[in-house]
TINUMAR-823302 format. One record per residue (C-alpha): residue number from 1; residue in three letters; chain; x, y, z. Coordinates in nm, 2 decimals. Each point is the difference from the previous one (the first is absolute). Layout:
! TINUMAR-823302
[paro NUM; 'ALA'; 'A'; [X; Y; Z]]
...
! end
This chain:
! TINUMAR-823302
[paro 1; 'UNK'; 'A'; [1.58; 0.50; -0.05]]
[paro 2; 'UNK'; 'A'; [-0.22; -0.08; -0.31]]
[paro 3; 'UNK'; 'A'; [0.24; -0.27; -0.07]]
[paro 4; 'UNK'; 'A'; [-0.12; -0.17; 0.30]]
[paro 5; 'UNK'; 'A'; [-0.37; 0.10; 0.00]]
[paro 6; 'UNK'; 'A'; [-0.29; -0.23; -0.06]]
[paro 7; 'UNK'; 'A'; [-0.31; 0.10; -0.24]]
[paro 8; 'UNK'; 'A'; [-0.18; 0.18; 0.29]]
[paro 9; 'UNK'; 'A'; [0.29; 0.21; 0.12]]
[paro 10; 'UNK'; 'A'; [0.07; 0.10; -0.35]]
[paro 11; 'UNK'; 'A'; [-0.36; 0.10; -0.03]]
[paro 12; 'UNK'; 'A'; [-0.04; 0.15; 0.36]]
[paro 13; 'UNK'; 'A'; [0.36; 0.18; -0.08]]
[paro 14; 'UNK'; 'A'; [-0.13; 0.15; -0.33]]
[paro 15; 'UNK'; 'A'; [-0.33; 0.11; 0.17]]
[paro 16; 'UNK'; 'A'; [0.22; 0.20; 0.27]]
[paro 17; 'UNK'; 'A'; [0.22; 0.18; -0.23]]
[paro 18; 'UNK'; 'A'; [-0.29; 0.10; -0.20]]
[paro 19; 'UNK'; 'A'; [-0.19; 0.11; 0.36]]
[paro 20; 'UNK'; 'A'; [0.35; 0.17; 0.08]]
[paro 21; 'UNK'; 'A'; [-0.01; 0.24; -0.29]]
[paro 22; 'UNK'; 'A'; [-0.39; 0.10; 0.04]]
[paro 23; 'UNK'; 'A'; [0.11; 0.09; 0.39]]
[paro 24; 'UNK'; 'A'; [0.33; 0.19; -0.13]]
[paro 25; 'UNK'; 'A'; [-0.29; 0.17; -0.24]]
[paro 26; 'UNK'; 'A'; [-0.21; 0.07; 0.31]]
[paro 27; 'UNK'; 'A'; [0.31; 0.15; 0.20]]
[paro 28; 'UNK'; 'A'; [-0.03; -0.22; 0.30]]
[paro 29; 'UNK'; 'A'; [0.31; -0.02; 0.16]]
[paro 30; 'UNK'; 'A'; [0.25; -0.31; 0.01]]
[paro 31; 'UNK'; 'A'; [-0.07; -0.11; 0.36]]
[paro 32; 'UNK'; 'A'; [-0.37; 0.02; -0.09]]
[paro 33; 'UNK'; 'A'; [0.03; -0.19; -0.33]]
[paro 34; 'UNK'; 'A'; [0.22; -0.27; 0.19]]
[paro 35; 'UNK'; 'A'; [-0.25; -0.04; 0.21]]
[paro 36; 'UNK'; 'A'; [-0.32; 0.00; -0.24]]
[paro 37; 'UNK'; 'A'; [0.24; -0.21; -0.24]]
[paro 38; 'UNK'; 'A'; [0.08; -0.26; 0.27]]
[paro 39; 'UNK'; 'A'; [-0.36; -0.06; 0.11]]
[paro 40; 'UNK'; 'A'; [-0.13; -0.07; -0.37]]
[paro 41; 'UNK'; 'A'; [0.25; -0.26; -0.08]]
[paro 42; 'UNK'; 'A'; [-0.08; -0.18; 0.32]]
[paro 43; 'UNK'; 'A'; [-0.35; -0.01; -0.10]]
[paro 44; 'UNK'; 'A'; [0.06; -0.12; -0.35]]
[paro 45; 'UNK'; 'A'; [0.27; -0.25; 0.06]]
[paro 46; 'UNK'; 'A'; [-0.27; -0.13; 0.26]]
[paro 47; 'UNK'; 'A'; [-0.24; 0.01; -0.30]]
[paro 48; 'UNK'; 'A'; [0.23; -0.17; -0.28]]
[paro 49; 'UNK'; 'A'; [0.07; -0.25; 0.22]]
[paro 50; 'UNK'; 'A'; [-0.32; -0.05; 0.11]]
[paro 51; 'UNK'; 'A'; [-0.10; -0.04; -0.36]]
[paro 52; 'UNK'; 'A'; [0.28; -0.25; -0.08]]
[paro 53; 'UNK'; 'A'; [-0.05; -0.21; 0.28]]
[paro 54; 'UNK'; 'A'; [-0.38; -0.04; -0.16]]
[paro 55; 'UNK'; 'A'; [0.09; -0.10; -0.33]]
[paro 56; 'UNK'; 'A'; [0.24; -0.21; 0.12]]
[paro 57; 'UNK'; 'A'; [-0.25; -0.16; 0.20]]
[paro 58; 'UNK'; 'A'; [-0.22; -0.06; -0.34]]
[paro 59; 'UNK'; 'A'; [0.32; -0.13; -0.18]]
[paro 60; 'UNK'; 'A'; [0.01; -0.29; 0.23]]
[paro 61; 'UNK'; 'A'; [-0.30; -0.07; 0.04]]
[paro 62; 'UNK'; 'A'; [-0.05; -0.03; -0.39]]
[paro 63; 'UNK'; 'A'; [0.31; -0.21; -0.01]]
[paro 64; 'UNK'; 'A'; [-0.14; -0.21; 0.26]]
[paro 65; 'UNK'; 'A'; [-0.37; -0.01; -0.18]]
[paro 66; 'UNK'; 'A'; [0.24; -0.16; -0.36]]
[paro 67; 'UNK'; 'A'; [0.17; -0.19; 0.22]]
[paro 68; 'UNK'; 'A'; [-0.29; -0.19; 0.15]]
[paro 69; 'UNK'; 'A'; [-0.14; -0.03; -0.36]]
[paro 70; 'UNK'; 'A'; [0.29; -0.14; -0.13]]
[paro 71; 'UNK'; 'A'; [0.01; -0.23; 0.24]]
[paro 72; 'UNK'; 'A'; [-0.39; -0.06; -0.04]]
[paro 73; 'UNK'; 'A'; [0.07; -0.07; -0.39]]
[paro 74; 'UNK'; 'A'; [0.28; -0.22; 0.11]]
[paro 75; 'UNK'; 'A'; [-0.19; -0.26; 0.20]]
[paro 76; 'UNK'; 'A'; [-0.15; -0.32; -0.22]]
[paro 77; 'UNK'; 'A'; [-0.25; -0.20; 0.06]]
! end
């Protein structure tokens, strides 16, 4: 699986193993952690994403700013 895995689902994987262990610690049960477990890396994938899709957003639109500069600094007179 972590062959396979983008940044995020590395990062939202990690973040549920480590959440895993403080439940073990806490005694909930397995169906209860599942559960728990499953709802939290809904919500952070939702949030990675969420946050990728923004900077990728200001990635092109910075490319497209030194684009129209270039193209600005191109032109002669």
């Amino acid at each position: 699986m972590r062959d396979y895995a983008n940044v995020s689902q590395l990062v939202c994987l990690a973040n549920m193993e480590n959440l895993n262990a403080v439940f073990i610690g806490e005694g909930l049960e397995q169906q209860e952690r599942l559960t728990r477990l499953n709802q939290l890396a809904i919500s952070q994938m939702k949030i990675l994403l969420n946050d990728n899709l923004r900077k990728l957003w200001k990635i092109q639109s910075f490319l497209a700013r030194q684009e129209c500069l270039a193209k600005s600094k191109s032109v002669t007179y």
